[in-house]
C-alpha positions as CSV (number, residue, x, y, z in Angstrom):
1,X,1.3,21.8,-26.7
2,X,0.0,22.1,-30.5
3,X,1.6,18.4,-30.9
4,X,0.4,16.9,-28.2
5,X,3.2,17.1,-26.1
6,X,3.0,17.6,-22.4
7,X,6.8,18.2,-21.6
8,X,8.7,16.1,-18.9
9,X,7.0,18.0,-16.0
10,X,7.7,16.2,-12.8
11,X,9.5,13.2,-14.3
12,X,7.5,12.3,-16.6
13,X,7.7,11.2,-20.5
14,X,7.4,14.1,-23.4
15,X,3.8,12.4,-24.4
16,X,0.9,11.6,-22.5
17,X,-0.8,8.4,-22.7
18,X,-4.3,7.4,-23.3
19,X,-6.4,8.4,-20.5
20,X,-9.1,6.3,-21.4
21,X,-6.7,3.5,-21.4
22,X,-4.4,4.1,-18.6
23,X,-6.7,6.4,-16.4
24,X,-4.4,8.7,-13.5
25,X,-1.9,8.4,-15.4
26,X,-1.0,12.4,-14.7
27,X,-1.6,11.7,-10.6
28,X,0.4,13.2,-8.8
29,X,-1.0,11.0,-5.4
30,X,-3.1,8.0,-5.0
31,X,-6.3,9.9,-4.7
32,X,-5.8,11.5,-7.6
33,X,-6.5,8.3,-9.9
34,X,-10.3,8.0,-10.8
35,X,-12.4,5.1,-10.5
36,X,-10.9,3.8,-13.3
37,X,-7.8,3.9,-12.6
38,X,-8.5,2.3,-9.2
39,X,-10.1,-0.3,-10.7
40,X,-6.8,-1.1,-13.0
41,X,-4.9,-0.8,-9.7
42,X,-7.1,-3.7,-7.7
43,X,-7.1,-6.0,-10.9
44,X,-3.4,-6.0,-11.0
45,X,-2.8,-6.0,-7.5
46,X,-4.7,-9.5,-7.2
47,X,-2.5,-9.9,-10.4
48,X,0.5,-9.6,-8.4
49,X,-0.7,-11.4,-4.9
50,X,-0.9,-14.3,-7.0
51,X,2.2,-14.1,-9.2
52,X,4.8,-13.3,-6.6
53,X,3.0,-16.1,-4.5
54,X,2.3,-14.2,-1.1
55,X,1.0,-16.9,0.5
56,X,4.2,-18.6,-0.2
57,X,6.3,-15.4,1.1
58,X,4.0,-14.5,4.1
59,X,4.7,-18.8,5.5
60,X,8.5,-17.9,4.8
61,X,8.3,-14.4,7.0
62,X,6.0,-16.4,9.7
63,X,9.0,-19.3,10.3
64,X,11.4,-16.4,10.9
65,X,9.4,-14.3,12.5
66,X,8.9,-17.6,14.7
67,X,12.2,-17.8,15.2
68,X,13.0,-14.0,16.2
69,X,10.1,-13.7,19.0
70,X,11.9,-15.1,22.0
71,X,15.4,-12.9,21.0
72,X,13.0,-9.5,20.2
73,X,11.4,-10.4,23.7
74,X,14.4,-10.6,25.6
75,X,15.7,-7.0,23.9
76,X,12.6,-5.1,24.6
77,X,12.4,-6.7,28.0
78,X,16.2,-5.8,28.8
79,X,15.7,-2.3,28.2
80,X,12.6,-2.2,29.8
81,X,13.4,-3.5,32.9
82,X,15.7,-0.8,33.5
83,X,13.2,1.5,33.8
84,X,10.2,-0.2,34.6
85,X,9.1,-3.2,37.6
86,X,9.1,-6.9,36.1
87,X,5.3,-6.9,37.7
88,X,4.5,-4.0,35.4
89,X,5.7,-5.3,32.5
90,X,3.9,-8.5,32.5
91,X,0.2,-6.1,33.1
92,X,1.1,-4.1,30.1
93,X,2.0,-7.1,28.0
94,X,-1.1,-8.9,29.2
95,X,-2.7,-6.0,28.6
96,X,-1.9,-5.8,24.6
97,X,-1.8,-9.5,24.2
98,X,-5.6,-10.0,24.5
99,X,-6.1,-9.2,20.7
100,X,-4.7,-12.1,20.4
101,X,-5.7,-16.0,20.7
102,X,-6.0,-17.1,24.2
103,X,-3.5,-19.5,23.5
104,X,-0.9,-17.4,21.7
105,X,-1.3,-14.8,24.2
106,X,-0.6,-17.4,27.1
107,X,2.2,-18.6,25.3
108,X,3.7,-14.8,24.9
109,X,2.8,-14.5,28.8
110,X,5.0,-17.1,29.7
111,X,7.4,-16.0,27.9
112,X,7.4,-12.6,29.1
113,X,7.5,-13.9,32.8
114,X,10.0,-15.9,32.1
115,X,12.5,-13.1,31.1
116,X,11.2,-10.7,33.0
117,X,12.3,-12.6,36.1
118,X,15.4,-13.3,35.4
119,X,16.5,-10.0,33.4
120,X,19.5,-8.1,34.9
121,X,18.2,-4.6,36.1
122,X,21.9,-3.2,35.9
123,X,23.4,-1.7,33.4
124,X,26.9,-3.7,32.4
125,X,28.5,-5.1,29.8
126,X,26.9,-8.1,30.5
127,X,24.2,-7.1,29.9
128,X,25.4,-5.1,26.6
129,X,26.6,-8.4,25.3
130,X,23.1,-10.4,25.9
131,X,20.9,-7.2,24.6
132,X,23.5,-7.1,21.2
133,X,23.1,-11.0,20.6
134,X,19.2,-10.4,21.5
135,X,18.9,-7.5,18.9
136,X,20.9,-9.5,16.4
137,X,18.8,-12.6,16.5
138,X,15.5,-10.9,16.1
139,X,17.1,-8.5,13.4
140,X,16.7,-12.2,11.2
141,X,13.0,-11.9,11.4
142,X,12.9,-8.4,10.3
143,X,15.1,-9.3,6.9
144,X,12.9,-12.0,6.0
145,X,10.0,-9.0,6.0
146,X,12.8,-7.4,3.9
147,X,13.3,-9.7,1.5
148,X,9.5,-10.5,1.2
149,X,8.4,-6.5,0.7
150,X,11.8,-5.8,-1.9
151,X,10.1,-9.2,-4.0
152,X,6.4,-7.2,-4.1
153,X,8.0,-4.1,-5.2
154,X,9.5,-6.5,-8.4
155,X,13.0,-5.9,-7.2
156,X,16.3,-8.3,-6.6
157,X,18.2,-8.1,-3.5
158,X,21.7,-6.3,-4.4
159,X,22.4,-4.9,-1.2
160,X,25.5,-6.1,0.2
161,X,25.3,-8.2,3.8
162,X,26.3,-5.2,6.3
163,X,24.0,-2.7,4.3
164,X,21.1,-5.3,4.9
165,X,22.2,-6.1,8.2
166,X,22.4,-2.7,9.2
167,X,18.9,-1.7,8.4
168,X,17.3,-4.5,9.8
169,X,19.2,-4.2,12.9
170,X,17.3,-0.2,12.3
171,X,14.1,-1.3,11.9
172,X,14.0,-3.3,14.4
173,X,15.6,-1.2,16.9
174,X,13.1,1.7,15.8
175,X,10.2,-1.3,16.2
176,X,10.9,-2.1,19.9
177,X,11.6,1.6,20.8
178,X,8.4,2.4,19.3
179,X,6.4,-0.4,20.9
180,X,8.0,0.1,24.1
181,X,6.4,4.4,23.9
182,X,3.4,3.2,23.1
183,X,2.4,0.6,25.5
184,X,4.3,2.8,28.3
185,X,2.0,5.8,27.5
186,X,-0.6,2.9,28.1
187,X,0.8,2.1,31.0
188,X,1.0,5.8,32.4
189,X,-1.8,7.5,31.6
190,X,-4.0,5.5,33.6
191,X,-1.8,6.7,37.2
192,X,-2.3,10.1,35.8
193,X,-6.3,10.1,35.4
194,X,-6.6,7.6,38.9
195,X,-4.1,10.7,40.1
196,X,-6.6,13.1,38.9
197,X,-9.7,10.9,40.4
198,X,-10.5,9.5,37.3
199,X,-9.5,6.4,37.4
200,X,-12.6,4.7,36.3
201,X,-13.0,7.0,33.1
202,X,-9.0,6.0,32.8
203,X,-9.6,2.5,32.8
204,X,-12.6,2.6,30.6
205,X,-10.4,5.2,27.6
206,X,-7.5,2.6,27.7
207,X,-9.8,0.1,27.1
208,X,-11.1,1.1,24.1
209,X,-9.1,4.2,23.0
210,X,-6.0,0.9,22.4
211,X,-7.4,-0.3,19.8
212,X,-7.2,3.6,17.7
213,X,-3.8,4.0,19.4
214,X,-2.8,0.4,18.1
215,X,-4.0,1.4,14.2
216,X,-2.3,4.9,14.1
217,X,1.0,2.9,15.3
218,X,1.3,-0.1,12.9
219,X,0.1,2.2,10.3
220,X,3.3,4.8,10.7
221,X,5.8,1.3,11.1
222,X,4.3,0.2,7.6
223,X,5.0,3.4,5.9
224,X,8.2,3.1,7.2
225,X,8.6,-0.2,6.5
226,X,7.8,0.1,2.4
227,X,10.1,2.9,2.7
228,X,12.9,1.6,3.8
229,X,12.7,-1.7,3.4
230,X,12.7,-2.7,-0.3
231,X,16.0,-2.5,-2.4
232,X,15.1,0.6,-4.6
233,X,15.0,4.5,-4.5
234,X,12.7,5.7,-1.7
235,X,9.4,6.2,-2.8
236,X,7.6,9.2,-1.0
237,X,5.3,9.5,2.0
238,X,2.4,10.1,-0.6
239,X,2.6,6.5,-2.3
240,X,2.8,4.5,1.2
241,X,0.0,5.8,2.9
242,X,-2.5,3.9,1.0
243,X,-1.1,0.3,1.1
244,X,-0.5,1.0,5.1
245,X,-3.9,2.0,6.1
246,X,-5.2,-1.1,3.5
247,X,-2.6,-3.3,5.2
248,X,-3.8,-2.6,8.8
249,X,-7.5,-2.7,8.7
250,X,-7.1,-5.9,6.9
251,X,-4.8,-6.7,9.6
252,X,-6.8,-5.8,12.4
253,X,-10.3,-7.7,11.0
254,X,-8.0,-10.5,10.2
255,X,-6.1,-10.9,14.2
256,X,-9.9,-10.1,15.5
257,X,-11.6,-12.6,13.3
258,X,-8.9,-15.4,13.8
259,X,-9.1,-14.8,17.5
260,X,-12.7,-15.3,17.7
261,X,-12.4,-18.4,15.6
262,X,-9.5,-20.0,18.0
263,X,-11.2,-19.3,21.0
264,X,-14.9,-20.2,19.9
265,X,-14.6,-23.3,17.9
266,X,-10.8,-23.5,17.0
267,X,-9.2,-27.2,18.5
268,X,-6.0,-26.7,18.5
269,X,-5.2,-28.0,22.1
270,X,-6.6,-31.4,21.0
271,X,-4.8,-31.7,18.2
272,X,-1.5,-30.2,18.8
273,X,-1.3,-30.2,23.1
274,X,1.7,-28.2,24.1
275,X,2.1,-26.9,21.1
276,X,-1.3,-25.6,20.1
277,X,0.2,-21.7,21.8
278,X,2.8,-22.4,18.9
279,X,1.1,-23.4,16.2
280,X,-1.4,-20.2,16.8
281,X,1.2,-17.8,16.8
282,X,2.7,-18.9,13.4
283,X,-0.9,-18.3,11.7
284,X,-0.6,-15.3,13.3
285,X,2.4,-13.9,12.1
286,X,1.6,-16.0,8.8
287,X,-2.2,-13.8,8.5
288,X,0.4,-10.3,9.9
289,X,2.8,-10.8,6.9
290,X,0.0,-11.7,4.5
291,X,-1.7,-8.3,5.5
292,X,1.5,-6.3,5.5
293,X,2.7,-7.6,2.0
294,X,-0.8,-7.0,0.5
295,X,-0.6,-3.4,1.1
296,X,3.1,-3.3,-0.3
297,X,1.4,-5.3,-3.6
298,X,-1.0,-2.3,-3.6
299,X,1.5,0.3,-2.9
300,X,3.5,-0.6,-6.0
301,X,0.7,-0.9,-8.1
302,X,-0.2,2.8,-7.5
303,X,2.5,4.0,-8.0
304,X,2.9,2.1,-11.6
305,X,-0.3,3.5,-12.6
306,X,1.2,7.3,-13.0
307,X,3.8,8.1,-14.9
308,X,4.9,10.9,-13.0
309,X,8.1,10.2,-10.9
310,X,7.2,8.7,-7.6
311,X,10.5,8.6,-6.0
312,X,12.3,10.8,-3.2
313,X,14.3,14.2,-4.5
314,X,14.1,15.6,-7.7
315,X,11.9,14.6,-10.2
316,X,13.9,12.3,-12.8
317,X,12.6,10.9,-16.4
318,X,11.4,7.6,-17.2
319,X,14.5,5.1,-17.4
320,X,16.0,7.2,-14.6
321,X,14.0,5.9,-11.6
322,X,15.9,3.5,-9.5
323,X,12.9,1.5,-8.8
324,X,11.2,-0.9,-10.9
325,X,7.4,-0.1,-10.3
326,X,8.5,3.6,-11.1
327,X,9.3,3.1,-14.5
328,X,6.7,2.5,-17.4
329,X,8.1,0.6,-20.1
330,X,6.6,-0.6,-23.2
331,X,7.3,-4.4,-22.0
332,X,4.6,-4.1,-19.3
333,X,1.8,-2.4,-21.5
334,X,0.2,-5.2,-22.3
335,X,-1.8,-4.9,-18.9
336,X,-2.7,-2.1,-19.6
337,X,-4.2,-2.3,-23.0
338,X,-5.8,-5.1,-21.5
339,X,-7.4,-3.9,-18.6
340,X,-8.2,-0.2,-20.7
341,X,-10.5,-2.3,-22.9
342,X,-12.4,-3.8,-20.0
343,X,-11.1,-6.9,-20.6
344,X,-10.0,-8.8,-16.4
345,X,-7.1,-10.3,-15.7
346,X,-5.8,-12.9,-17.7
347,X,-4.9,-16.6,-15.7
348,X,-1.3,-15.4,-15.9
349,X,-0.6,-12.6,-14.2
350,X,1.9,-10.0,-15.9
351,X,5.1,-8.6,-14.1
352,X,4.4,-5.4,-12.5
């Protein structure tokens, strides 16, 4: 337009901002920012990691994710055992738990014996009863992931207890289901190729084709994690893909590197005995969380570089958008005037 005016085309305001201040402000997807945008993005995100103390959050997710092992064990294990040999189970496990520490993956190895041994194999209300209280109890561990990812999108927690309840008992129904496909595809495809006399070439593909296998999966259970997790509108596909492949391969160089370090010239056993398998596993989950809620960081600060609409459905207008990253507003642009001038980060980190 004559004025200057670029409509409200997807959502967004009647006037555009600067471009040289606030570059990608017009994307439409992550990759459509330029460099200078991106480097706005990775300013604020460290921004943000900071303010909303992730550190902090990730130790809070690690105690209940602590917590929720042994009842997330004892659900997956149920319903596997109904279809599958306790002896099979604790290969496939053993299988998967190498990435991590020697000790933490002893420790889930026991565990896995444990309740493999002495799961029912027949379907009853029994067992019903033990595999609701199971799912229940490890549902705890997913809110606490919840609650962590809703705080890195800038958003409170209004969702009433059942509604909360109810999708973590979701996602972490949708979690074992998913983990239990993938590792029996594992599991199977190696009878197939030994079937088709190549069992060797089997062995040697499963050995490193995992690892692939493993990063395609935790990055779909991200996306659908910052989808569905945080208490706002649902943002779309587009905006999570980033922050979940940023989230995993931080994730995987952190389990491998923390691994090596434990099992090379970590000394944990002399320092904590029994419980060094315990005190391994939190840092574990502690370095998972961080990972996760550094790509959640970086997801909402992509999508509060644009001011197009990032939500699900129709496009709306600014002050519209039921989600707190998705909505420009002049309290926030002082970032933004400050990181468009070249200036870095102040020591406090703005909201957002």
């Amino acid at each position: 337009m004559a004025d200057g005016r670029a409509g409200t085309e997807d959502g967004m305001e009647a006037e555009h901002p600067d471009e040289e201040r606030l570059p990608g402000a017009t994307a439409t997807e992550p990759s459509d920012s330029p460099a200078g945008g991106w480097k706005q993005i990775l300013l604020r995100t460290k921004d943000e990691i900071k303010a909303d103390r992730v550190g902090l959050m990730a130790a809070g997710v690690a105690f209940y994710a602590m917590l929720a092992i042994v009842p997330t064990l004892i659900a997956a294990i149920t319903l596997w055992g109904l279809v599958s040999q306790p002896a099979q189970i604790e290969q496939t496990v053993a299988t998967w738990s190498n990435a991590l520490p020697e000790s933490a993956a002893q420790l889930i190895s026991e565990q896995v014996g444990r309740i493999a041994a002495t799961s029912s194999r027949t379907l009853g209300w029994a067992l019903l009863a033990s595999l609701l209280g199971a799912l229940w109890a490890a549902s705890s561990g997913t809110k606490g992931l919840m609650n962590a990812v809703t705080a890195a999108y800038n958003e409170d927690e209004t969702r009433g207890f059942l509604r909360v309840r109810g999708i973590a008992l979701a996602l972490t129904i949708g979690a074992i289901f998913f983990a239990l496909i993938t590792m029996g595809l594992i599991a199977v495809v190696p009878v197939v190729l030994g079937d088709l006399g190549l069992g060797q070439i089997g062995q040697t593909l499963i050995r490193w084709g995992r690892w692939p296998i493993l990063a395609i999966a935790v990055v779909l259970g991200l996306a659908v994690i910052y989808r569905y997790a945080p208490d706002r509108d649902e943002p779309r596909w587009t905006w999570m893909s980033t922050g979940s492949v940023v989230a995993t391969i931080i994730w995987l160089i952190a389990s491998g590197g923390f691994a090596w370090y434990v099992n090379s010239f970590g000394s944990y056993a002399e320092t904590y005995g029994s419980l060094a398998g315990v005190i391994v596993l939190m840092l574990w989950f502690f370095l998972t969380a961080f990972a996760i809620l550094i790509g959640a960081e970086l997801d909402a600060q992509l999508e509060h570089q644009t001011r197009r609409d990032t939500t699900r459905g129709e496009p709306q207008p600014i002050g519209r958008r039921d989600a707190d990253v998705a909505e420009p507003r002049p309290d926030r642009s002082s970032s933004w005037h400050r990181l468009g001038r070249g200036g870095g980060p102040s020591g406090t980190a703005s909201r957002g």
